[in-house]
mmCIF file of the N, C-alpha and C atoms, coordinates in Angstrom:
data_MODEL
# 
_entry.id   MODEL 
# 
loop_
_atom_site.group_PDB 
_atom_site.id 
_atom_site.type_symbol 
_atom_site.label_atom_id 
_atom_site.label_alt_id 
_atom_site.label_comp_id 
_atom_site.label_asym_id 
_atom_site.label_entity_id 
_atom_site.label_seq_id 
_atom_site.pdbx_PDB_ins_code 
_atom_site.Cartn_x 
_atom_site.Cartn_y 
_atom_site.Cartn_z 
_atom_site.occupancy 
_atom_site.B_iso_or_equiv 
_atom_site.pdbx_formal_charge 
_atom_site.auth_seq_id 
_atom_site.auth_comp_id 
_atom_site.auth_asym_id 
_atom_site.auth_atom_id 
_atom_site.pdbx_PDB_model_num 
ATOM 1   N N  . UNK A 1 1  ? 0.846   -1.171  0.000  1.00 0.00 ? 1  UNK A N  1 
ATOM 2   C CA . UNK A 1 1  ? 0.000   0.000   0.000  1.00 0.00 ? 1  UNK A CA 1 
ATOM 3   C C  . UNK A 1 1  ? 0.891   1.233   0.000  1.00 0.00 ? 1  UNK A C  1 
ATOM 4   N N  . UNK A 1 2  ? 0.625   2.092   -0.620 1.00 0.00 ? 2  UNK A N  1 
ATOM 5   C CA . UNK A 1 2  ? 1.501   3.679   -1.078 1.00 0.00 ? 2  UNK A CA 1 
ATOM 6   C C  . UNK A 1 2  ? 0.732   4.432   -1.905 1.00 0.00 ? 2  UNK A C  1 
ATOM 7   N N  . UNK A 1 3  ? 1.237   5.898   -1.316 1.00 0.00 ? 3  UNK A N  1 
ATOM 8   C CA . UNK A 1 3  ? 0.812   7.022   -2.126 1.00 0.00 ? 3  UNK A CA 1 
ATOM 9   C C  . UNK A 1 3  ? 2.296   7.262   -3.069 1.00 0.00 ? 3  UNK A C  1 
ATOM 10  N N  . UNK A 1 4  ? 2.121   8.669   -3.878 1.00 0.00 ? 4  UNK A N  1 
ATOM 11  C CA . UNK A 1 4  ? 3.080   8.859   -4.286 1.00 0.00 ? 4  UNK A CA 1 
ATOM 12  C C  . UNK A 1 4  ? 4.454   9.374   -3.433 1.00 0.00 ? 4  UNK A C  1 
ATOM 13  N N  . UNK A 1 5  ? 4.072   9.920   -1.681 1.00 0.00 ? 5  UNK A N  1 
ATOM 14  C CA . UNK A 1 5  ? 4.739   9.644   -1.020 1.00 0.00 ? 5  UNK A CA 1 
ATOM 15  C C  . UNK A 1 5  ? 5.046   8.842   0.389  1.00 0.00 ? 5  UNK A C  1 
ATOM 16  N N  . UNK A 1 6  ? 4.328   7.969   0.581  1.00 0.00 ? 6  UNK A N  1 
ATOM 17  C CA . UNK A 1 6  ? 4.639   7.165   1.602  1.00 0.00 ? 6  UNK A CA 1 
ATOM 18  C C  . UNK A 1 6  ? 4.188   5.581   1.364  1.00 0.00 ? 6  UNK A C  1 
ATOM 19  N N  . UNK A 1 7  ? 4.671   5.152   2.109  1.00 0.00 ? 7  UNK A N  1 
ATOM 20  C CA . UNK A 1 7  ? 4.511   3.679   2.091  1.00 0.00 ? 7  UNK A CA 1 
ATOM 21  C C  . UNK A 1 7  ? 4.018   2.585   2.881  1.00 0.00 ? 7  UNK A C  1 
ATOM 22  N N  . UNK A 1 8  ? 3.398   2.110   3.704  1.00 0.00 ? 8  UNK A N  1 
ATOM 23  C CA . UNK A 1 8  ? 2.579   0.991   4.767  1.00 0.00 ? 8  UNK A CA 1 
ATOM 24  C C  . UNK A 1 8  ? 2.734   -0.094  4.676  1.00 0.00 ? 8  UNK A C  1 
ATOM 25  N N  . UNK A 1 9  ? 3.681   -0.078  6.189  1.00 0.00 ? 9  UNK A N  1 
ATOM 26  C CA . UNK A 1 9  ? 3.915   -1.735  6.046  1.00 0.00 ? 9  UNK A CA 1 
ATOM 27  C C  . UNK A 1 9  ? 3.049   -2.064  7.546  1.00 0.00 ? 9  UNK A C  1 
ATOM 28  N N  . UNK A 1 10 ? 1.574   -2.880  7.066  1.00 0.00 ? 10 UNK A N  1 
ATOM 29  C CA . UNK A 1 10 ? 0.829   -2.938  7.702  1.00 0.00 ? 10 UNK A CA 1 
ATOM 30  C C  . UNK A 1 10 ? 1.466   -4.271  9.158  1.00 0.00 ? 10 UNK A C  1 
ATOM 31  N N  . UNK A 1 11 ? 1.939   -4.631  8.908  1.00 0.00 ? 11 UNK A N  1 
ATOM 32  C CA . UNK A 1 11 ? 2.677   -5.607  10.025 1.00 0.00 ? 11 UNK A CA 1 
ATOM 33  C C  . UNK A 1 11 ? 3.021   -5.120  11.118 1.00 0.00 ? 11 UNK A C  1 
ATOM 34  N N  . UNK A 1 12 ? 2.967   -3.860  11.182 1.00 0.00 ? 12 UNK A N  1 
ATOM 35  C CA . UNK A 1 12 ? 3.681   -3.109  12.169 1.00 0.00 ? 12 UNK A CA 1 
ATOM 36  C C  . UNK A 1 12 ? 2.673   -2.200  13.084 1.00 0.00 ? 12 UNK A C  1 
ATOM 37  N N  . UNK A 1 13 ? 1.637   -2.398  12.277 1.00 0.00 ? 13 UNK A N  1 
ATOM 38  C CA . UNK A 1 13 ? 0.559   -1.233  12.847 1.00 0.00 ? 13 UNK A CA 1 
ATOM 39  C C  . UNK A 1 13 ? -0.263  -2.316  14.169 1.00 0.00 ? 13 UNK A C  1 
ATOM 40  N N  . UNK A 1 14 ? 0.008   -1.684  15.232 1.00 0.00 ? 14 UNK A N  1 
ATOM 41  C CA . UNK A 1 14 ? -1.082  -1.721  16.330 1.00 0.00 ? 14 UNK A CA 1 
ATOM 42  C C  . UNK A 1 14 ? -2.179  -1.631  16.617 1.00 0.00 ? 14 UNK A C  1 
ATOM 43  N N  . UNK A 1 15 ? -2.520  -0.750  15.491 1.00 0.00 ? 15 UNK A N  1 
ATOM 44  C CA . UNK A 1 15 ? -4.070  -0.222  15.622 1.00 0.00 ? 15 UNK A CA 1 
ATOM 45  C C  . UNK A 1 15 ? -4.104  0.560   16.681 1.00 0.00 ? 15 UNK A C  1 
ATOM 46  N N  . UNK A 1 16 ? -3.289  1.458   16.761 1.00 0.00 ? 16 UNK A N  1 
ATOM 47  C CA . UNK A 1 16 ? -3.471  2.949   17.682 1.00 0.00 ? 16 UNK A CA 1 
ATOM 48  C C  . UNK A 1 16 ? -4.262  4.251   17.126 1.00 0.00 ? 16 UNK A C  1 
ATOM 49  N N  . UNK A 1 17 ? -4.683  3.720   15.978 1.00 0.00 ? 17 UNK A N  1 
ATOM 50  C CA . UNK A 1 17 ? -5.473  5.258   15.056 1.00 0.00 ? 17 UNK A CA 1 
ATOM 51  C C  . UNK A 1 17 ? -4.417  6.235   15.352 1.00 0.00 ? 17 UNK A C  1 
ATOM 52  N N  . UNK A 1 18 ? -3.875  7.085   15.765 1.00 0.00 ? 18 UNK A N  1 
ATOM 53  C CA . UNK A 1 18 ? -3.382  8.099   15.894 1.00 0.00 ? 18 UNK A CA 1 
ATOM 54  C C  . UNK A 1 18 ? -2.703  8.656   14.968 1.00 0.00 ? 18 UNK A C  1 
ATOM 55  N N  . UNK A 1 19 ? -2.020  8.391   13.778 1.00 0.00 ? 19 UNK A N  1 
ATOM 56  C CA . UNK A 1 19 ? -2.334  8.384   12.315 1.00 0.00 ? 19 UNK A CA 1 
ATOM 57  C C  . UNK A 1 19 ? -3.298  9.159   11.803 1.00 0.00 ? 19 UNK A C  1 
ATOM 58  N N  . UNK A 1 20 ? -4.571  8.762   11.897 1.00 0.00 ? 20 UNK A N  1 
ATOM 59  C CA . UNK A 1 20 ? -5.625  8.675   11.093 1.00 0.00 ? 20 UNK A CA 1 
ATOM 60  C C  . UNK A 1 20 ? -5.892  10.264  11.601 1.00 0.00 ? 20 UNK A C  1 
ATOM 61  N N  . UNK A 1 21 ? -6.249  10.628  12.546 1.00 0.00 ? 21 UNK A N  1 
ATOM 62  C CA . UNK A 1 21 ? -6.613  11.685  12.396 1.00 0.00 ? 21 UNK A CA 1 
ATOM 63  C C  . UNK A 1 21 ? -5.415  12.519  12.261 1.00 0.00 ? 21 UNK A C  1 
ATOM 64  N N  . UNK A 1 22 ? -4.532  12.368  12.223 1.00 0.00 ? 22 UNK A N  1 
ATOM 65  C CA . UNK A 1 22 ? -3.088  13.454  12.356 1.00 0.00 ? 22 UNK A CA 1 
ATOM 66  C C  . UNK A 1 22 ? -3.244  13.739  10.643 1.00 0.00 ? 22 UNK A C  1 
ATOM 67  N N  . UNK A 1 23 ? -3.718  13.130  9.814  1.00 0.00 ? 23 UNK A N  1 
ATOM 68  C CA . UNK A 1 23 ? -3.226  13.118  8.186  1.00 0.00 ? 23 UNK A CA 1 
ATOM 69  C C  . UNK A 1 23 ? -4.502  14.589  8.268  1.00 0.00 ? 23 UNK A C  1 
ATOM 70  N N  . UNK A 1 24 ? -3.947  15.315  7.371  1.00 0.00 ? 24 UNK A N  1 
ATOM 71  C CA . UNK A 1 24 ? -4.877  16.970  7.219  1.00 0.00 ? 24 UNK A CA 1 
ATOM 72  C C  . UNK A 1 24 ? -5.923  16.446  5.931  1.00 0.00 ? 24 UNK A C  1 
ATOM 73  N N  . UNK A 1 25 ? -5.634  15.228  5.349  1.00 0.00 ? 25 UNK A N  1 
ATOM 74  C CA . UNK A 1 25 ? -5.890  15.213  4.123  1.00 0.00 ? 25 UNK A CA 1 
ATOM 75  C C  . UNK A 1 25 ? -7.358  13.838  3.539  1.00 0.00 ? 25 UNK A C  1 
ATOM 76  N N  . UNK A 1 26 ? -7.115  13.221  5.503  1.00 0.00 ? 26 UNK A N  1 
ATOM 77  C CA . UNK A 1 26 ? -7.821  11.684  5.022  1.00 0.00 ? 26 UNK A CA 1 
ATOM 78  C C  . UNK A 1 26 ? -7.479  10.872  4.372  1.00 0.00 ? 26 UNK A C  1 
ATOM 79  N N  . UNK A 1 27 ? -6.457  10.362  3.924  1.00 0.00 ? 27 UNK A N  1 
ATOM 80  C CA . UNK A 1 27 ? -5.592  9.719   3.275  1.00 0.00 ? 27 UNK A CA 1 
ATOM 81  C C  . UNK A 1 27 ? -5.879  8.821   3.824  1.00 0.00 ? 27 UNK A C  1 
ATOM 82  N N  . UNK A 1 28 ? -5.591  8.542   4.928  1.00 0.00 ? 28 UNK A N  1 
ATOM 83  C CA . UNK A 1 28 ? -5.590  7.013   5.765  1.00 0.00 ? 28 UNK A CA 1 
ATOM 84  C C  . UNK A 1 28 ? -6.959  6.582   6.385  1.00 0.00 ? 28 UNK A C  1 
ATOM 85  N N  . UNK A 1 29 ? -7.693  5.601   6.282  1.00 0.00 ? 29 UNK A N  1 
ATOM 86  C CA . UNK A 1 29 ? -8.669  5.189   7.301  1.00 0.00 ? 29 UNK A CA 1 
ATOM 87  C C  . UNK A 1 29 ? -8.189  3.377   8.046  1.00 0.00 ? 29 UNK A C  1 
ATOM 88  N N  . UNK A 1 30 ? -9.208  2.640   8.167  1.00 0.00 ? 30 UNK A N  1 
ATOM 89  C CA . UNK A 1 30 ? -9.219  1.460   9.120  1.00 0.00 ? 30 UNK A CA 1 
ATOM 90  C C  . UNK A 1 30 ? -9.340  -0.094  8.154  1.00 0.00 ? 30 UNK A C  1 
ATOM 91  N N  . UNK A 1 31 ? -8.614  -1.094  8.364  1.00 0.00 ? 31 UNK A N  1 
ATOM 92  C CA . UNK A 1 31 ? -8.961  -2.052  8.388  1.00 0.00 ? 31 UNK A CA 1 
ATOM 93  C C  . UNK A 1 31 ? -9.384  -2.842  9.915  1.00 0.00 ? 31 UNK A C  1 
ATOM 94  N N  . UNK A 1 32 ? -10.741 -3.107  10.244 1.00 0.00 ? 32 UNK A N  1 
ATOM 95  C CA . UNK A 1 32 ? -11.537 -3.313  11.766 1.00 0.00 ? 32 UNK A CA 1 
ATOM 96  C C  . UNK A 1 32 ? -12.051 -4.716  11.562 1.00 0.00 ? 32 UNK A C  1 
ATOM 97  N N  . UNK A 1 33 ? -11.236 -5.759  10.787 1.00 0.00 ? 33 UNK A N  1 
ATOM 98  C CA . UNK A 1 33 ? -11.860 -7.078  10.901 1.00 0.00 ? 33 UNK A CA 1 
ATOM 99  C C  . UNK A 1 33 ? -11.780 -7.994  12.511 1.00 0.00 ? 33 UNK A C  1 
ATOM 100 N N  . UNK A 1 34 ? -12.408 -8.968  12.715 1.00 0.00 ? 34 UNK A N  1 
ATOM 101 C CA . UNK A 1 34 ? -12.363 -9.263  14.048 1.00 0.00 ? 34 UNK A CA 1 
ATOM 102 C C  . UNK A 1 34 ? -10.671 -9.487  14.386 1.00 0.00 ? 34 UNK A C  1 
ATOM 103 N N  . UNK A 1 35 ? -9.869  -10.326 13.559 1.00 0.00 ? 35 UNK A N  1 
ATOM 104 C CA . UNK A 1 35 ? -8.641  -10.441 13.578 1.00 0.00 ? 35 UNK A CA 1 
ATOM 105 C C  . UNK A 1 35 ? -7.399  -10.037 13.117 1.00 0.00 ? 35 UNK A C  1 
ATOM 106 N N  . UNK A 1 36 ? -7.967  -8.758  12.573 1.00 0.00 ? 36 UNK A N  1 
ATOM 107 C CA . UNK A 1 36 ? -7.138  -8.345  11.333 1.00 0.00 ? 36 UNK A CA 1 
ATOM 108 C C  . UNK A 1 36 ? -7.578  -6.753  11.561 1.00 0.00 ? 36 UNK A C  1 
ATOM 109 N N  . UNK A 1 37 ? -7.332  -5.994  12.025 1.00 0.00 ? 37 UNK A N  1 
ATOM 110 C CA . UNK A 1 37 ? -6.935  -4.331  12.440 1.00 0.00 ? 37 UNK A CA 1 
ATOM 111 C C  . UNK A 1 37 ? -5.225  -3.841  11.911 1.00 0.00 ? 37 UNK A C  1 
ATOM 112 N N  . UNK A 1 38 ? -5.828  -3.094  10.919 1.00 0.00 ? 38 UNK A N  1 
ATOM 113 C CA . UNK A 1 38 ? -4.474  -1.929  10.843 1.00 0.00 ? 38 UNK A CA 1 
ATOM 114 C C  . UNK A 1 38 ? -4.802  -0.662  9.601  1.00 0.00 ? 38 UNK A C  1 
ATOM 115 N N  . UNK A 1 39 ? -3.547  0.308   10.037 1.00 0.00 ? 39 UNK A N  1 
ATOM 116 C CA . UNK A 1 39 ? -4.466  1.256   9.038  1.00 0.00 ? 39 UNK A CA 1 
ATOM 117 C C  . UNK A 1 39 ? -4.305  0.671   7.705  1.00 0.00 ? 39 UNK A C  1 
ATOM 118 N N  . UNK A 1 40 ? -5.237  1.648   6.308  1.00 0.00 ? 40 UNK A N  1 
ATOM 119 C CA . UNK A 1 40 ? -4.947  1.514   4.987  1.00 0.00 ? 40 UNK A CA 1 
ATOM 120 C C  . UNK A 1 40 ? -5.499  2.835   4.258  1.00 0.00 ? 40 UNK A C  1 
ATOM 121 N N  . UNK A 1 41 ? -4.457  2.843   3.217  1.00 0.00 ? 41 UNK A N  1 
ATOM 122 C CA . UNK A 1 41 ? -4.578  4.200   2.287  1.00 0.00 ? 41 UNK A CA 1 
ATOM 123 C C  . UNK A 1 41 ? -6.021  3.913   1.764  1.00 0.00 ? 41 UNK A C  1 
ATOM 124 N N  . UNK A 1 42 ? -7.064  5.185   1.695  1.00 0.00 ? 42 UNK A N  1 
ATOM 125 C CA . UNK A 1 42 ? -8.039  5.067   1.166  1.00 0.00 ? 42 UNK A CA 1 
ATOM 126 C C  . UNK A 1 42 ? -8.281  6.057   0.394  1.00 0.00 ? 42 UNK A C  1 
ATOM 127 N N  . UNK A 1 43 ? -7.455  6.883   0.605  1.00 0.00 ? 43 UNK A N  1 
ATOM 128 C CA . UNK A 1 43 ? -7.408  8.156   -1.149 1.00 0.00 ? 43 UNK A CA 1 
ATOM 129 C C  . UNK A 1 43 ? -5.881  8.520   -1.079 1.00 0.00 ? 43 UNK A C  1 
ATOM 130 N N  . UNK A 1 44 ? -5.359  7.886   -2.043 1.00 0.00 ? 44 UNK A N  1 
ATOM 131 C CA . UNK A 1 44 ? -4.292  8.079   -2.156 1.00 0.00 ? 44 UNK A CA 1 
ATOM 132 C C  . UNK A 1 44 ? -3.113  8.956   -2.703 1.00 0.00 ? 44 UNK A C  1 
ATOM 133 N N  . UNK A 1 45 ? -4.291  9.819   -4.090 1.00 0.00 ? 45 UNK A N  1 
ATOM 134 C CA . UNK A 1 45 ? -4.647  10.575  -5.020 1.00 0.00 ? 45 UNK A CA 1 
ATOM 135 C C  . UNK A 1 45 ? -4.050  11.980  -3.986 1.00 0.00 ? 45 UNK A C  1 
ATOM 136 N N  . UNK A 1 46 ? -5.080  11.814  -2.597 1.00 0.00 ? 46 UNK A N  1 
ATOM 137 C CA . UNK A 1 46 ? -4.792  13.257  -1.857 1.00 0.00 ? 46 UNK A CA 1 
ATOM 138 C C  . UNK A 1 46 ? -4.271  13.653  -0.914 1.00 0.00 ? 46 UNK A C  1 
ATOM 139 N N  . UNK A 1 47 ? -2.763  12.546  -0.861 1.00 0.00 ? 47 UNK A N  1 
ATOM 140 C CA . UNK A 1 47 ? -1.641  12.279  -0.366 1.00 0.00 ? 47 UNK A CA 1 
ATOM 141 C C  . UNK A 1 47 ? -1.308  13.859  -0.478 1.00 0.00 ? 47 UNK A C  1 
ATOM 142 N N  . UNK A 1 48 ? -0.678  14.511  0.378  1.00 0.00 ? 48 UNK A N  1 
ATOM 143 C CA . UNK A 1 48 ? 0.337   15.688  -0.453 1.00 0.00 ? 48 UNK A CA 1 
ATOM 144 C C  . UNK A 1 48 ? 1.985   15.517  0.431  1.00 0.00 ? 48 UNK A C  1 
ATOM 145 N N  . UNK A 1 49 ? 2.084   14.461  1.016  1.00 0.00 ? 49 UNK A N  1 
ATOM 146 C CA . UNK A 1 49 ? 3.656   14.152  1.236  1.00 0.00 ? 49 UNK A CA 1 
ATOM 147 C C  . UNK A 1 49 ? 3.855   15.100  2.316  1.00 0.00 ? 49 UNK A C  1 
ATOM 148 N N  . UNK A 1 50 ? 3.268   15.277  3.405  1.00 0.00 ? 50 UNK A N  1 
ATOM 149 C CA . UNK A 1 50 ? 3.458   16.059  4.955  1.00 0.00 ? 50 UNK A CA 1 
ATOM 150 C C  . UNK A 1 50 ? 3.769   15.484  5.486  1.00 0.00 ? 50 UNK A C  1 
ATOM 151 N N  . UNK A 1 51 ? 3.960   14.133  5.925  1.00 0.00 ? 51 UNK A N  1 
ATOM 152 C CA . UNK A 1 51 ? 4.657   13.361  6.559  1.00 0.00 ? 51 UNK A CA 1 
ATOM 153 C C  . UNK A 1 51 ? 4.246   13.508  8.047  1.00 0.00 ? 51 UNK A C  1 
ATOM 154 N N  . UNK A 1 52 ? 3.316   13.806  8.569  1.00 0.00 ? 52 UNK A N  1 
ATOM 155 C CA . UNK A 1 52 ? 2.892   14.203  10.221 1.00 0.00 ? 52 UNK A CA 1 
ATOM 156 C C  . UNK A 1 52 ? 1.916   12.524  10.005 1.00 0.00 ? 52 UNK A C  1 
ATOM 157 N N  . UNK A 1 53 ? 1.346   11.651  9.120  1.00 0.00 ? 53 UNK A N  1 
ATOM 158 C CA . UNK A 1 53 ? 1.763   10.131  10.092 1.00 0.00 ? 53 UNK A CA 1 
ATOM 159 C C  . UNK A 1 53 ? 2.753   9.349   10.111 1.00 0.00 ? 53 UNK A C  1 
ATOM 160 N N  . UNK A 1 54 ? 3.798   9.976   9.377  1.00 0.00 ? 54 UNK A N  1 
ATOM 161 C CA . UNK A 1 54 ? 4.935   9.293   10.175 1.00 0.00 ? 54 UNK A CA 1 
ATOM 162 C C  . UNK A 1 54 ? 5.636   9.710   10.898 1.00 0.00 ? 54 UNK A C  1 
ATOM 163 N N  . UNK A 1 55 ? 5.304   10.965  11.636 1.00 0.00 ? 55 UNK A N  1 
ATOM 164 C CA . UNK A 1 55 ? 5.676   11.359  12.417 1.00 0.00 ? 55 UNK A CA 1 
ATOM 165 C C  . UNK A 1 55 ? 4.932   11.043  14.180 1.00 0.00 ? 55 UNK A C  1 
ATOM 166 N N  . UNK A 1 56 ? 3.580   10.798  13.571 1.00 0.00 ? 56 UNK A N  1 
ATOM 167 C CA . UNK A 1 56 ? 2.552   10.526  14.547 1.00 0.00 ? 56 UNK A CA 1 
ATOM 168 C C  . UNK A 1 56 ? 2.764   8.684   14.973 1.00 0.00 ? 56 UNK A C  1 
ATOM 169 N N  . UNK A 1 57 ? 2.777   8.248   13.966 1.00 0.00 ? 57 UNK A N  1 
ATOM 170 C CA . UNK A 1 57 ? 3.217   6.877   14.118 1.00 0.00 ? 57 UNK A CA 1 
ATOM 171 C C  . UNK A 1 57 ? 3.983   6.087   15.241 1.00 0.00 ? 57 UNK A C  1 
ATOM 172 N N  . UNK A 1 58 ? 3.830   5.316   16.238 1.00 0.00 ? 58 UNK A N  1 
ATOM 173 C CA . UNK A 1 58 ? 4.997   5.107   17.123 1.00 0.00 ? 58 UNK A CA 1 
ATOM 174 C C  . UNK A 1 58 ? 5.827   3.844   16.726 1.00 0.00 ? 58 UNK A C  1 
ATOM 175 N N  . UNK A 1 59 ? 5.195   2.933   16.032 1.00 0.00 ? 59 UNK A N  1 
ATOM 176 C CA . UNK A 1 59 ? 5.982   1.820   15.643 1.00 0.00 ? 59 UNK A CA 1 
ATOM 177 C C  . UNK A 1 59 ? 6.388   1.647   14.323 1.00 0.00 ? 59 UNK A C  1 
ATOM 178 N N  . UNK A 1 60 ? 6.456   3.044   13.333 1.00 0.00 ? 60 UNK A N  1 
ATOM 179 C CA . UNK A 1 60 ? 7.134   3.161   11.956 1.00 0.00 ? 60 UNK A CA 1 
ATOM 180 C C  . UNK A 1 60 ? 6.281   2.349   10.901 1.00 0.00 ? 60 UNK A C  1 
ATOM 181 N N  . UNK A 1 61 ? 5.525   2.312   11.093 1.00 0.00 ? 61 UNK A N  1 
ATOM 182 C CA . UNK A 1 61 ? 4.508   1.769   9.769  1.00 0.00 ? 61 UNK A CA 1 
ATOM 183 C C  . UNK A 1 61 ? 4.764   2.454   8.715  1.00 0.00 ? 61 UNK A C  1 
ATOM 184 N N  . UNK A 1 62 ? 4.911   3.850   8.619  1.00 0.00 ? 62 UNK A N  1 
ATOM 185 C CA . UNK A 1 62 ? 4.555   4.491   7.285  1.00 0.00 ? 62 UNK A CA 1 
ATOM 186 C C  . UNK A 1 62 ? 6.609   4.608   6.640  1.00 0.00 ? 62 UNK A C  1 
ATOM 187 N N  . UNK A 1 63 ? 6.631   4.427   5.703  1.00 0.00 ? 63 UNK A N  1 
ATOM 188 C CA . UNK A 1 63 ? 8.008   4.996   5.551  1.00 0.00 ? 63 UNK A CA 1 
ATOM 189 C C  . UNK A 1 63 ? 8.001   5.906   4.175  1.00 0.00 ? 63 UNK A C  1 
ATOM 190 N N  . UNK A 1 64 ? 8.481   7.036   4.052  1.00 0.00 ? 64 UNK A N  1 
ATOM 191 C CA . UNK A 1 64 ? 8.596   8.237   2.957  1.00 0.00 ? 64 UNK A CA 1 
ATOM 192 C C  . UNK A 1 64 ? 9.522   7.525   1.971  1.00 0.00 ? 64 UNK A C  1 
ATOM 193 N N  . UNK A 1 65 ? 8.451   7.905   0.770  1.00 0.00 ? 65 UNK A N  1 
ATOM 194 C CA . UNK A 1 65 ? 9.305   7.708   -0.596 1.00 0.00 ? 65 UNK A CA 1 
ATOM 195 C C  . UNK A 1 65 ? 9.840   9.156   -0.780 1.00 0.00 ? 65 UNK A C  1 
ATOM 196 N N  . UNK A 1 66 ? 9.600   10.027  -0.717 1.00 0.00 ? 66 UNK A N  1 
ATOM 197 C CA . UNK A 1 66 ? 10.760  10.998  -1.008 1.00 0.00 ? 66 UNK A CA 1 
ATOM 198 C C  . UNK A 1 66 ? 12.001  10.863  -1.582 1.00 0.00 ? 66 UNK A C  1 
ATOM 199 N N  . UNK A 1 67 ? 12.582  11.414  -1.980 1.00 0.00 ? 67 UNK A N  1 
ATOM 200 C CA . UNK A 1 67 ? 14.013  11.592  -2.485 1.00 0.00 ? 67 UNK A CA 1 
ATOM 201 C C  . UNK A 1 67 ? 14.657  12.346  -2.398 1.00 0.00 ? 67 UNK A C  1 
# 
């Protein structure tokens, strides 16, 4: 899962939401299955590369494609 700048490596996500609302843009919402919780890009399009959930993030899920 990726926008044109970041990347989700869902293995890592806790399911702390705290992400989700930090993004200005909605980019990110929920996968809430009984066994299976973590975030996922759901407009990816309106990414603009701010980087405040991976900054918000505590266990590095998101990582910047940047260059």
């Amino acid at each position: 899962m990726a926008t044109p700048f970041i990347a989700i490596n869902p293995h890592n996500c806790i399911a702390c939401w705290e992400c989700i609302p930090a993004c200005p843009k909605h980019v990110l919402g929920k996968v809430s299955l009984p066994f299976h919780k973590h975030v996922r890009i759901v407009d990816a399009d309106a990414c603009i590369g701010c980087n405040k959930c991976i900054r918000t993030c505590p266990r590095g899920v998101f990582t910047s494609l940047k260059r």
